[in-house]
N, C-alpha and C positions, 0 to 999 in steps of 0.2 A: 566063874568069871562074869563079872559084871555087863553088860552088855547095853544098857540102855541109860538115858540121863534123869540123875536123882535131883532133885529139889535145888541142892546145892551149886550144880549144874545152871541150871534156867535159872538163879540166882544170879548167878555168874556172868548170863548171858546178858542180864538186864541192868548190872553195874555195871560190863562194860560200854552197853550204849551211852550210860549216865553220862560216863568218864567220857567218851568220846565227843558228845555234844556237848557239853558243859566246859572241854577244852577247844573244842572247834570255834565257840563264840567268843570265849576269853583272848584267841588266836587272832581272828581276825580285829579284835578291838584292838590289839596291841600292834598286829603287822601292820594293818593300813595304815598309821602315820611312821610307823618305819619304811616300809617302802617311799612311800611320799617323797622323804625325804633324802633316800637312796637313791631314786631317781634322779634326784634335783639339784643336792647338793654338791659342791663342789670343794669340800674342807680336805684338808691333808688326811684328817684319821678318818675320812668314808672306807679306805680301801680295809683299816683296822675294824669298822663296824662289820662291817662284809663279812669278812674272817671271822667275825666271834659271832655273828649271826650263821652261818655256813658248818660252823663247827659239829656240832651233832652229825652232818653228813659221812663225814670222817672218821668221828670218837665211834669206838665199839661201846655199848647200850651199856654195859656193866661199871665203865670206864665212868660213865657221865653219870651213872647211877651212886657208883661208891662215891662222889665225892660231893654230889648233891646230898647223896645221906651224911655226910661229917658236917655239911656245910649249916643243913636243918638239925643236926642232934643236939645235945644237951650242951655238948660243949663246942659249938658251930654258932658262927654269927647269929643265922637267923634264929636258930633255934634257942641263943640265952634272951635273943627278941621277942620271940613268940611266950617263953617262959615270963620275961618281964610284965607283958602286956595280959599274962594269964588266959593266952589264948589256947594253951596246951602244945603238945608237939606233934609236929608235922610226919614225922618219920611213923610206918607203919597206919597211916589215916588215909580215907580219903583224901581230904585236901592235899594233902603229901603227893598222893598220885595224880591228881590235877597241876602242881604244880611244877612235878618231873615231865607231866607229858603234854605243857607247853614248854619247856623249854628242849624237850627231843624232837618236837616235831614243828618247831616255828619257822625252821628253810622253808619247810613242805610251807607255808603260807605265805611267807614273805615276797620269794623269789616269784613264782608265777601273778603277783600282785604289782610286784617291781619290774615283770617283763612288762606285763599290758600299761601300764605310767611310762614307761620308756616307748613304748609304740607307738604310741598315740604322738607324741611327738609336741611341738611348743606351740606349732602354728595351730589349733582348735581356744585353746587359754589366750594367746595373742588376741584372737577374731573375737572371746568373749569381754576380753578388757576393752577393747575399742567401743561395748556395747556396754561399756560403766561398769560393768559384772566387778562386785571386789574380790579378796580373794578365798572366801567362804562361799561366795556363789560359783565361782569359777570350779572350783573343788565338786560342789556337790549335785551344780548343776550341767557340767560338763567333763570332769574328768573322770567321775564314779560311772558315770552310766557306759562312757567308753570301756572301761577299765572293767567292763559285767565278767568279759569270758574267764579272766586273769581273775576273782571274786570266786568263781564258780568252780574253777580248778584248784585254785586255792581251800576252800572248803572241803570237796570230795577229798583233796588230798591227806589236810590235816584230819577228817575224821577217820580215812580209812587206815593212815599210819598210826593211829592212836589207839586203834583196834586191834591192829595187829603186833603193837610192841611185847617187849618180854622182859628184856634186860631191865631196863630202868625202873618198871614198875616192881621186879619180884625183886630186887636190890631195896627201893622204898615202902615199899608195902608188904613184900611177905606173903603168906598164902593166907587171909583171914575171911573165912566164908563170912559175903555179906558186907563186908569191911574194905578188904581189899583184894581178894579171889575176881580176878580178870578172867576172861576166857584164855588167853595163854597160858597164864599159870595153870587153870585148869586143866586143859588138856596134856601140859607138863606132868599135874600130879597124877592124870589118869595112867598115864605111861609108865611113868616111875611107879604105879602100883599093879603096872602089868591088865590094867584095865583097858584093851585093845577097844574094845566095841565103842566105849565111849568115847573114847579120845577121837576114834574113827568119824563117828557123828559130831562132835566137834570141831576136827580138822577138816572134814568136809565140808560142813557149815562157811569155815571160812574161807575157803576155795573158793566156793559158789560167788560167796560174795565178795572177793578180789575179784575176781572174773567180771563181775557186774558193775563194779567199781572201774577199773578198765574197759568194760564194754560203754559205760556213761561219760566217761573222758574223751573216749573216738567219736561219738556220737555227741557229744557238747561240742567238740573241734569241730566237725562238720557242719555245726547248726551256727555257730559262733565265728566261726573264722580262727577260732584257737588261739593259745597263748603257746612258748616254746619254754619248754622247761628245761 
């Protein structure tokens, strides 16, 4: 019985940081002006944005998975797009998995982005328009730097739930060492091969670092004053 981690392993471990960082930046490009706007807006279909940004919360990982995979395959919008454009297909690639695991884990960035924009409240952007500020100064020089702790919970969040997914990446990506072999899958396939030891150092691994991921969240809220999730 196997007992310690092969190549393919510490392969594994180093794609999924990829995945994780490389979605965690794509995350917050795309939440901070949805939040923004969450915030602010006041149109009949916010309470409909809410709801399909929220979604993931709710959908089982498999559920959002199969149908992201119909949606990028051969015979799926994006994917006669991606085919058109000769970009190749998404299903089973990386990019495939970057693009499931911002749209599973965008709550995790949105919502504690939209709590701290709603705290902060109208009266600091008031005090800044009085002082001419338009409204790209007001934004960046007063609502961002408010809005740190809500950035900072936001990030830990989306990158440790990107780490720890299953469903949506092994429904898109499959188990391809190097390719698409996450650490979940991994320790999936260590199990399924009855390979205890490793799975063991693997799921310990990510224990550790839940734990630390939560230990970083209590200790930003206390330094920060927290956001409420």
């Amino acid at each position: 019985m196997e007992t310690g981690l092969n190549p393919e392993d510490i392969q594994a471990v180093w794609l999924t940081l990829k995945l994780a960082s490389v979605t965690t930046v794509l995350l917050l490009l795309i939440a901070t002006p949805l939040a923004w706007w969450l915030s602010h807006s006041r149109k009949w279909y916010k309470g409909l944005v809410s709801a399909v940004v929220a979604l993931p919360l709710v959908l089982p990982p498999t559920v959002l998975g199969f149908y992201l995979l119909l949606v990028m395959g051969p015979q799926g919008l994006v994917g006669e797009l991606t085919s058109a454009l000769n970009l190749g297909r998404l299903p089973f690639s990386f990019a495939g998995l970057v693009i499931g695991s911002v749209v599973f884990s965008l709550p995790f960035a949105v919502q504690p982005i939209q709590n701290a924009f709603e705290a902060m409240g109208p009266r600091p952007l008031e005090v800044a328009a009085t002082l001419r500020a338009n409204a790209w100064d007001r934004f960046v020089s007063v609502a961002l730097p408010l809005a740190r702790p809500g950035f900072l919970t936001a990030t830990i969040l989306a990158f440790a739930h990107t780490v720890g997914e299953f469903g949506v990446v092994l429904m898109l990506g499959g188990n391809i060492p190097g390719e698409t072999r996450v650490l979940s899958v991994a320790i999936y396939s260590h199990v399924e091969a009855m390979e205890y030891g490793a799975a063991h150092l693997l799921a310990g691994g990510m224990v550790l670092f839940s734990f630390l991921v939560l230990l970083g969240l209590y200790f930003a809220g206390g330094k920060l004053g927290g956001v409420s999730k």
